[in-house]
LOVOLUM-814235 format. One record per residue (C-alpha): residue number from 1; residue in three letters; y, x, z. Coordinates in steps of 0.02 Angstrom, whole numbers. Layout:
BEGIN
+-----+-----+--------+--------+--------+
!   n ! res !     py !     px !     pz !
+-----+-----+--------+--------+--------+
! NUM ! ALA !      Y !      X !      Z !
...
+-----+-----+--------+--------+--------+
***
This chain:
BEGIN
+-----+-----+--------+--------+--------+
!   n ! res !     py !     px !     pz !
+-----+-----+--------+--------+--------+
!   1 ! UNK !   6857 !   7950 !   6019 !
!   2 ! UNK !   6973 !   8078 !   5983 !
!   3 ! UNK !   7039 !   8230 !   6101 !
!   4 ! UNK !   7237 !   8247 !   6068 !
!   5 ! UNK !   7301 !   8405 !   6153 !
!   6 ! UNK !   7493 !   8387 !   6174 !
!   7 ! UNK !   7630 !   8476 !   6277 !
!   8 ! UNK !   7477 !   8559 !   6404 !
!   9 ! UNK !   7395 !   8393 !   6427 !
!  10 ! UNK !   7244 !   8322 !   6341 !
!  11 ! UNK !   7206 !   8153 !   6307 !
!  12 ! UNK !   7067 !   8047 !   6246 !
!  13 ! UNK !   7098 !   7906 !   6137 !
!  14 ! UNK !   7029 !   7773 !   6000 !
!  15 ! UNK !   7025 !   7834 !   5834 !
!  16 ! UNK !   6942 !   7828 !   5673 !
!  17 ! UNK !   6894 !   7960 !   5534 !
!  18 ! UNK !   6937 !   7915 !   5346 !
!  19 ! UNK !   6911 !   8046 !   5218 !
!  20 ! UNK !   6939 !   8195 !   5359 !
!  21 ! UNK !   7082 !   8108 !   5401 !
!  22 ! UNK !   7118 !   8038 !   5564 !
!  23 ! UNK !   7173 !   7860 !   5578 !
!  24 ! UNK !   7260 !   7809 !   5755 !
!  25 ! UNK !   7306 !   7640 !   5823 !
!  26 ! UNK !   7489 !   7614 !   5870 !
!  27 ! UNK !   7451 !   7582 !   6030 !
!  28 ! UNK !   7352 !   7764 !   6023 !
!  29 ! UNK !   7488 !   7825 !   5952 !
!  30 ! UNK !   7589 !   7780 !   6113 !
!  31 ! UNK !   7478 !   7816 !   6245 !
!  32 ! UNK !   7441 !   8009 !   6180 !
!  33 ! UNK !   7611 !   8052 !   6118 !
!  34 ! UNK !   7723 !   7930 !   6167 !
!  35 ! UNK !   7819 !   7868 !   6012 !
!  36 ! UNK !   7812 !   7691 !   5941 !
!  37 ! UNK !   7825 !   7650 !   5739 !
!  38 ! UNK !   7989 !   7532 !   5731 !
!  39 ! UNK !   8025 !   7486 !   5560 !
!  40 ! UNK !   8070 !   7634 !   5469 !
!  41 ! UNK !   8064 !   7740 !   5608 !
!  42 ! UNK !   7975 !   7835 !   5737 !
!  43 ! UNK !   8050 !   7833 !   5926 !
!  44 ! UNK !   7996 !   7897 !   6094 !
!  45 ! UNK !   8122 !   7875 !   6266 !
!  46 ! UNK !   8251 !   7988 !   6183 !
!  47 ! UNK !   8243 !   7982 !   5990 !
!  48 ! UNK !   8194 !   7902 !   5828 !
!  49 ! UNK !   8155 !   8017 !   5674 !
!  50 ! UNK !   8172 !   7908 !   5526 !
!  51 ! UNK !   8029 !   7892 !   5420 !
!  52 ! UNK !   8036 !   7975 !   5239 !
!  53 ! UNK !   8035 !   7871 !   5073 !
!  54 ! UNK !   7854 !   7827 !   5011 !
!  55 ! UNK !   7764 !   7845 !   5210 !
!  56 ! UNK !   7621 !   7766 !   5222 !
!  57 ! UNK !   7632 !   7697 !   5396 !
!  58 ! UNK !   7681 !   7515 !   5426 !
!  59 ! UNK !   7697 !   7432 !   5600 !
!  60 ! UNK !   7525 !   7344 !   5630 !
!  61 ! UNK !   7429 !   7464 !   5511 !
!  62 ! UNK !   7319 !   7638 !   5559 !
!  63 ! UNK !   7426 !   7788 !   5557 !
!  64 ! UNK !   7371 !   7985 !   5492 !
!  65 ! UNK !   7390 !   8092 !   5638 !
!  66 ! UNK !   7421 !   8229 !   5482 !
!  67 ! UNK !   7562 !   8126 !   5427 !
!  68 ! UNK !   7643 !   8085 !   5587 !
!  69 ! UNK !   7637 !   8269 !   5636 !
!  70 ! UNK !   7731 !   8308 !   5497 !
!  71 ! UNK !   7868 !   8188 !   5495 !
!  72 ! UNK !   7903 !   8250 !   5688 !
!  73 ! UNK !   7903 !   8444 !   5598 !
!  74 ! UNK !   7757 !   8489 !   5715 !
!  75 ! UNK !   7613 !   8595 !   5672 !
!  76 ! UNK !   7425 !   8506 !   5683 !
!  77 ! UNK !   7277 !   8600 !   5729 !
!  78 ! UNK !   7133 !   8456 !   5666 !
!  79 ! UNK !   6928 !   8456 !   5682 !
!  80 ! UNK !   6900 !   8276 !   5655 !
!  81 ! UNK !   6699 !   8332 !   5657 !
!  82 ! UNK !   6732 !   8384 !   5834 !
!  83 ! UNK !   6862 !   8237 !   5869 !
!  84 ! UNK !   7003 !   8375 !   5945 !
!  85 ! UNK !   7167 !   8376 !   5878 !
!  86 ! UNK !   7304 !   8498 !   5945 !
!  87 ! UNK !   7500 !   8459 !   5906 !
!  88 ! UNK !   7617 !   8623 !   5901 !
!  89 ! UNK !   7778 !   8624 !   5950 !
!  90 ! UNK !   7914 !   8595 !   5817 !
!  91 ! UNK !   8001 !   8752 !   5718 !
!  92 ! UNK !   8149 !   8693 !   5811 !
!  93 ! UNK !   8083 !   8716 !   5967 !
!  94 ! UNK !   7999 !   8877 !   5923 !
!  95 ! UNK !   8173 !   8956 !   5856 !
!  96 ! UNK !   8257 !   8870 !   6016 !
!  97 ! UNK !   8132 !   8967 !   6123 !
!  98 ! UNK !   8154 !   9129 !   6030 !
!  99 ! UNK !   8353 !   9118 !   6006 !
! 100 ! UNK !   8343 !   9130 !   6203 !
! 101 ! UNK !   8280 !   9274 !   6228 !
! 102 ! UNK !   8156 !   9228 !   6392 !
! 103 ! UNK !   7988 !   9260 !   6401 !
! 104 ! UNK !   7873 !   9105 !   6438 !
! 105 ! UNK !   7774 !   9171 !   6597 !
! 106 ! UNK !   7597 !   9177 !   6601 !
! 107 ! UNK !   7468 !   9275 !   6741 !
! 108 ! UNK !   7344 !   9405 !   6686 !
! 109 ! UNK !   7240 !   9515 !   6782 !
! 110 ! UNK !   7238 !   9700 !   6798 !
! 111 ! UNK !   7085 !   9813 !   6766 !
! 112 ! UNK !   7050 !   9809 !   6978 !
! 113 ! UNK !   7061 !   9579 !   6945 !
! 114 ! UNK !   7212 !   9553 !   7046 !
! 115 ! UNK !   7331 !   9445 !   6945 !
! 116 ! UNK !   7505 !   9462 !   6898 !
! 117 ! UNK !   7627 !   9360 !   6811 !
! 118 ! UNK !   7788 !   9383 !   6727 !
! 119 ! UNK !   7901 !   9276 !   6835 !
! 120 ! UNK !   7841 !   9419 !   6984 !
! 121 ! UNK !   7938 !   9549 !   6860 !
! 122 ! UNK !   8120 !   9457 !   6848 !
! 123 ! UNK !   8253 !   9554 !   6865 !
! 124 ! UNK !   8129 !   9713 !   6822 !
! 125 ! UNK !   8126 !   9815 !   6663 !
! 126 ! UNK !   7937 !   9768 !   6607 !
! 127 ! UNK !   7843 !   9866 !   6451 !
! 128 ! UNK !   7707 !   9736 !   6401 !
! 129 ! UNK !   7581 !   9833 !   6303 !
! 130 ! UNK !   7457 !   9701 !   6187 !
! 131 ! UNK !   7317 !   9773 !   6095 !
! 132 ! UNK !   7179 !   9653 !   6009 !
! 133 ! UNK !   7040 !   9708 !   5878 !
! 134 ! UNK !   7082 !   9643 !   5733 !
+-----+-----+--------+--------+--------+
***
């Protein structure tokens, strides 16, 4: 079984380990991520990324998580010893994200443990001060 953390959810799913690579069913493939292998091509509800010249994956066969991550541009975070795998979002996303200029919100506490998020400080002038020790 391996753990496939996508898009804040996690899901569990058949898989095999080859080599440190991991190996997932089409029908895995599916169910965690939601894109089918057409000939030539990768699709989900909204898209199909064409596959490049030379991919290994053929409809019917065990696709590399690796490789799939790649031809949808999207960073892989991979222990297969641990069976957790953790998909990025895509450089286009990222840049998309940035380009806008808004600040994802998130909730931290404060030294007394009352939280706070960001989405409390719209509309506000806010000086977010980040310190970490390395």
């Amino acid at each position: 079984m391996l753990t496939i953390i996508d898009d804040g959810r996690s899901m569990e799913v058949e898989a095999r380990v080859d080599d440190g690579r991991v190996l997932l069913s089409e029908a895995a493939l599916r169910e965690a991520l939601g894109w089918e292998l057409h000939e030539g091509t990768l699709c989900n509800d909204t898209m199909c990324v064409p596959l490049p010249a030379g991919s290994s994956m053929v409809p019917g066969g065990l696709l590399d998580l690796a490789e799939i991550a790649g031809v949808l541009d999207r960073p892989l975070a991979l222990d297969a010893a641990e069976g957790a795998a953790y998909l990025g979002a895509s450089a286009r996303e990222r840049a998309g994200a940035l380009a806008s200029l808004v600040a994802p919100d998130f909730t931290l506490p404060d030294l007394g443990g009352r939280s706070h998020s960001l989405a409390e400080q719209r509309g506000k002038k806010v000086l977010l001060v980040v310190w970490a020790s390395w």
